[in-house]
N, C-alpha and C positions, 0 to 999 in steps of 0.2 A: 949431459951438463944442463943446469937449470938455465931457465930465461932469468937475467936480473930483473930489478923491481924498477919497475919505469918512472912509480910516480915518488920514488924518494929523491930528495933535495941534492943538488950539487952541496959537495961540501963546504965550499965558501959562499953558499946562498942563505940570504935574511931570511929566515925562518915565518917570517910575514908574509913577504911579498914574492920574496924570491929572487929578487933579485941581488945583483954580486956584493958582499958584505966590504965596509969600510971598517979600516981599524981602528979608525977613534969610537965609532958606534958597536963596536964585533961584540956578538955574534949578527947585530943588525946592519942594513945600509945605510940610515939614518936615523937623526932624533925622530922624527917624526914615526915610524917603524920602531922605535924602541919605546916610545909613549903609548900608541897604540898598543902594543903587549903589557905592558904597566896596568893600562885601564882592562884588559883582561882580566888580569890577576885580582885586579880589585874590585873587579863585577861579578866575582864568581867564575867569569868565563870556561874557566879550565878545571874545577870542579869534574869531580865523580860523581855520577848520577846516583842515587841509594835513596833506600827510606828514609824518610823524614825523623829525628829524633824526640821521643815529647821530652818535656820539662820532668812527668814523671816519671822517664827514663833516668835522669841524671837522679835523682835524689838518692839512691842506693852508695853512689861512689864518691871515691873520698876525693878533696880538692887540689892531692898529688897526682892523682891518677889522668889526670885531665889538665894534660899541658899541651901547649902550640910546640908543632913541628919544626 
């Protein structure tokens, strides 16, 4: 039988801090935990690392091809 994974999250833990999740905040403990992941997502934080795109990359494809997720 395998060892489990030690360093994965209790399942009701903030995904920030760790600590036990509240339901007005879930999947976070707090506003404060839940803003801090906010500003993540809007600083790039979670971002895939990859090459850099140029501008004369883009010019080939059409402006359907190139939609937000």
């Amino acid at each position: 039988m395998s060892k489990p994974n030690t360093l994965r999250r209790a399942r009701n833990a903030c995904p920030v801090c760790g600590k036990a999740n509240v339901p007005a905040h879930d999947p976070f403990c707090s506003q404060g935990c839940r803003d801090r992941d906010l500003l993540q997502w809007l600083d790039d934080g979670y971002r895939i690392p990859g090459p850099a795109i140029d501008d004369s990359d883009m010019e080939g494809l059409d402006s359907d091809a190139i939609r937000p997720l």
